[in-house]
N, C-alpha and C positions, 0 to 999 in steps of 0.2 A: 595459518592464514593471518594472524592476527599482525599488526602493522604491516603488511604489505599493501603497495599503494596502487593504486588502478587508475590509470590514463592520468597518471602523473599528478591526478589532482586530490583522490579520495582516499583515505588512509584508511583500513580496516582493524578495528579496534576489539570490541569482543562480539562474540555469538549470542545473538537474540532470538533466536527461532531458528527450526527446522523441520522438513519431511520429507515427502514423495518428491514433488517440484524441486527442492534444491534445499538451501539455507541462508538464513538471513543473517544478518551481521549491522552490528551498529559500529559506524562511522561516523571520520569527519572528512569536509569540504576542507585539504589544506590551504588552501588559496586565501578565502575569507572566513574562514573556522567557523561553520554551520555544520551543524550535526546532521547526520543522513545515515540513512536507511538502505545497505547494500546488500542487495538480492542479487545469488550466485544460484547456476545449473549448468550441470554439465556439460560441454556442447556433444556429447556423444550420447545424449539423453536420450531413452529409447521413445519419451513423449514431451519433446521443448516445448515449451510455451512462453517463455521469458520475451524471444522477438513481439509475438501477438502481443503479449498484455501488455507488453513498450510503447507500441502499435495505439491499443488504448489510450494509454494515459495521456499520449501526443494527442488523440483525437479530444479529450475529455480534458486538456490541456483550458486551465481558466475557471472551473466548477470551484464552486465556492467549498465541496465539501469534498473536494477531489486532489489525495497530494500531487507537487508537484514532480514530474519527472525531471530531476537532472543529466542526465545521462545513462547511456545504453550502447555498448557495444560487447567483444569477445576480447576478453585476456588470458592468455597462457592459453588453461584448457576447461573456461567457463565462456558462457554465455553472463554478462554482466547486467544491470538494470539498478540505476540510484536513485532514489527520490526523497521526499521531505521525510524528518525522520520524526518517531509520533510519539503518540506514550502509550499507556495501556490500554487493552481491546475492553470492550465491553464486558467480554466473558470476565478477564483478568477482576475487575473494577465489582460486579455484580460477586464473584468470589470474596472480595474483602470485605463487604459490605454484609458478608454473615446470608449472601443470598435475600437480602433485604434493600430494596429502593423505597423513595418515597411516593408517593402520588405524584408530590411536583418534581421530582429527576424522572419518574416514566414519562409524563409527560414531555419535557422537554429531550428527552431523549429520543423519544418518537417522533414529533418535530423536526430533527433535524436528519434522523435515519430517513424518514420519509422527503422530505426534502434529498437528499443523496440518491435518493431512489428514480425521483420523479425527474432528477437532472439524466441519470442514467436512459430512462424511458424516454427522455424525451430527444436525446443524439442516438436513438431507436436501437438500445441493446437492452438487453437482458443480462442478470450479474449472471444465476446457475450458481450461484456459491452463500447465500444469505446466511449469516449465520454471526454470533454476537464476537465471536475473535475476528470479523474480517469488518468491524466498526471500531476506530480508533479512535481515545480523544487526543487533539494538538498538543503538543510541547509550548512548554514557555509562553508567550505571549497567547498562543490559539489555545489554550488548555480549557476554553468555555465553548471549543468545537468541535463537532465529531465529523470525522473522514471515513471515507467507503475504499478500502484496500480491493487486493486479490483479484484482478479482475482475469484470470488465465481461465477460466470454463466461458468467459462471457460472450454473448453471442449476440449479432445484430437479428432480429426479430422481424426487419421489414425495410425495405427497399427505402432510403429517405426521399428520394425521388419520384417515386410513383405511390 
């Protein structure tokens, strides 16, 4: 997979993650050379979700704690999904850290998880996937912000209308 490039724009570069869902892959944007986050499933998946969580991100499209979706379509024989590309999960960051945080990073950690959270509840979904590797801090410039990944279990909860 690795330099093959998807809708002519996104180059795939090495493998970051993988499981059930598919496999993620760190990229670049060749056009304006921004790094991204390319998420791969198979379209013959016995359980896709990649359209839905795309689906998502469009809707959640502007959350302060929410990456941004660059593109989403089917190549070869994946279902494709790009977005902003992050750094390491909570879980990652709380492992190096000897399993030790301060007062003041749970706090503000919490702060902004909670925040991620309440932006979610409040365009009336539910994640179904809470958990410290689907909390990422920003890359580069955002690296003093956490983002709320994974949203393929997530569910709206209530009619925003009624």
């Amino acid at each position: 997979m690795q330099n093959k490039v998807i809708a002519g724009q996104f180059r795939i570069k090495s493998k970051i993650g993988g499981g059930s869902f598919g496999e993620v892959y760190f990229g670049e944007d060749v056009q304006i050379h921004e790094e991204v986050a390319i998420k791969l499933e198979r379209t013959k998946s016995r359980a896709p979700q990649l359209l839905y969580e795309s689906k998502i991100y469009l809707l959640f499209a502007g959350g302060i704690n929410i990456p941004r979706l660059h593109w989403f379509g089917t190549e070869s024989n994946y279902n494709v999904m790009v977005i902003d590309y992050l750094g390491k999960s909570l879980e990652d960051l709380f492992q190096l850290c000897h399993q030790k945080f301060t007062l003041k990073t749970v706090l503000m950690v919490a702060e902004q998880c909670l925040s991620a959270l309440q932006f979610v509840h409040l365009k009336t979904f539910i994640h179904r996937d809470i958990k410290p590797d689907n909390f990422l801090i920003g890359s580069k410039s955002r690296s003093n912000q956490i983002f709320i990944i994974d949203f393929g279990l997530s569910k709206r909860y209530k009619d925003p209308k009624t």
